[in-house]
N, C-alpha and C positions, 0 to 999 in steps of 0.2 A: 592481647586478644588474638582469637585464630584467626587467620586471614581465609579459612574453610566457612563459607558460607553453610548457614545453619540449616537444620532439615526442615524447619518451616521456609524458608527461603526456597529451598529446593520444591517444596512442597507447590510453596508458591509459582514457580517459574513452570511446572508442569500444568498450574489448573488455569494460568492465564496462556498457556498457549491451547488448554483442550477449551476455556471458554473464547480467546479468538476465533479459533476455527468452526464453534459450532455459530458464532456469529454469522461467518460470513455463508457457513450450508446452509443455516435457516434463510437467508436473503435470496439463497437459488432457489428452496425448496417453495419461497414465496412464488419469485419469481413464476415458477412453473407450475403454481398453483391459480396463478391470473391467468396463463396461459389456458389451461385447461377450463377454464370458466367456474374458479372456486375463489369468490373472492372473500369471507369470510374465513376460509382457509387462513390465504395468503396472509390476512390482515394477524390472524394469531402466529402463524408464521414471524412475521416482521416484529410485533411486539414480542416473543420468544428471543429474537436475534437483539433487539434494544436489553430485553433484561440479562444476555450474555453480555452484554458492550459495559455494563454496569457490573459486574461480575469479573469481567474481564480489568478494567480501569482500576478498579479496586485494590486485585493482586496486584497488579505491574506499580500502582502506588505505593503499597505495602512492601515489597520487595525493592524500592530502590530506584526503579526505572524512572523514573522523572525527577529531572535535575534540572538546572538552570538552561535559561533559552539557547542560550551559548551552548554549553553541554550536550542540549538535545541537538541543536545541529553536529556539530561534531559527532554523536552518537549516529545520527541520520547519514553522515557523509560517509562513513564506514562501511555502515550496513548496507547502502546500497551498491560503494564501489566494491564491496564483497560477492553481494548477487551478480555484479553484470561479470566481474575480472574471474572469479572462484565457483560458484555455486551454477550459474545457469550451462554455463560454455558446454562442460560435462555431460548435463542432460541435454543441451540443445545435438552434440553430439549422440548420443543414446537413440533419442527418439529421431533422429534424420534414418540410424541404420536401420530403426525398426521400420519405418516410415510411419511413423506413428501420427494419427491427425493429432496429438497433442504438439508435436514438432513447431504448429505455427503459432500457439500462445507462448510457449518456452519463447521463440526467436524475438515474438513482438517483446515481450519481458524481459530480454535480454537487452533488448536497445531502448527501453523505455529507462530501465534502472541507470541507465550511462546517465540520460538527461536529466531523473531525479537526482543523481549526484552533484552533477555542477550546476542544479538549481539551487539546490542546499547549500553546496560549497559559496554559491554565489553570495546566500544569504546569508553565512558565515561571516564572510570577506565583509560584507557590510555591516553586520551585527559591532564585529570586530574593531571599525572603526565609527561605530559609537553611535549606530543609523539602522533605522529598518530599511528594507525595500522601498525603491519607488513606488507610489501608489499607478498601479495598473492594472489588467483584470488577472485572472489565472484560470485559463479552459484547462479542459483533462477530455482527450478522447476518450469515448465508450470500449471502443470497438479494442485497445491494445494498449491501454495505457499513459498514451504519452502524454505531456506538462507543456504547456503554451506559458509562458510570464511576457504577455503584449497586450496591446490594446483592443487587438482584436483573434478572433481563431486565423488559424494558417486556411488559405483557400482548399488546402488539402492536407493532412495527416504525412507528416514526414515518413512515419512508419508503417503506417497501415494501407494510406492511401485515403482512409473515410473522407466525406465534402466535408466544410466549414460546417454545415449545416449539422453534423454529430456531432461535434465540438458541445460540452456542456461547459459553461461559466459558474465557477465559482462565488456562494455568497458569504 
């Protein structure tokens, strides 16, 4: 058998990255539909961005992408020592000479992608010898991305700087 992934395959890897993406625009487009005081908007908005996540899930299952827990980390510890070591550096340079205000989400996403790695990696190492995670909370700042694995938020965002108090807890 050919080792050339099929054109539905190919098919597939295109319509789950245009239904990711329009995921995550419907969640702005919400977003800034509460902003403006359209909250019926928003709400179709948001339900729009769930039936892309359903759409989206679908392909990336039909195509292969979900594999053993094991596998997805391993998958996870790639992808993002790729973002922070290959993919961002480039643009985080790009947009400094433009001075582009995107500059300061690249830089935060550059250093957020470090610590999702050897959170992964971490949960790998333990996967690996035969164990999940300790049970503790998992915040994610708003404001830049970054991952807390503690019992409580950082008094202040490593990266960003936000208080405790933006810290969102995972359930």
């Amino acid at each position: 058998m050919s080792s050339t992934p099929s054109p539905t395959v190919e098919n597939l890897k295109i319509a789950f990255a245009g239904e990711s993406q329009a995921n995550r625009k419907y969640l702005a487009f919400a977003r800034k539909a509460e902003q403006e005081g359209f909250p019926v908007i928003a709400k179709l908005f948001r339900a729009a961005a769930e039936a892309e996540t359903v759409h989206a899930l679908g392909h990336f299952q039909n195509m292969g992408g979900v594999q053993s827990t094991l596998e997805n980390l391993k998958t996870a510890v790639a992808g993002e020592t790729y973002e922070f070591t290959e993919m961002y550096p480039p643009m985080l340079e790009q947009a400094q000479r433009e001075n582009h205000p995107g500059k300061v989400m690249i830089g935060f996403a550059t250093k957020a992608e470090r610590v999702h790695a050897n959170l992964f990696q971490t949960a790998l190492d333990r996967l690996a010898s035969g164990s999940d995670l300790e049970t503790m909370e998992i915040w994610y700042c708003p404001v830049c991305g970054h991952i807390e694995y503690a019992r409580e938020a950082p008094a202040k965002c490593p990266i960003c700087g936000a208080p405790s108090t933006k810290f969102v807890k995972m359930v």
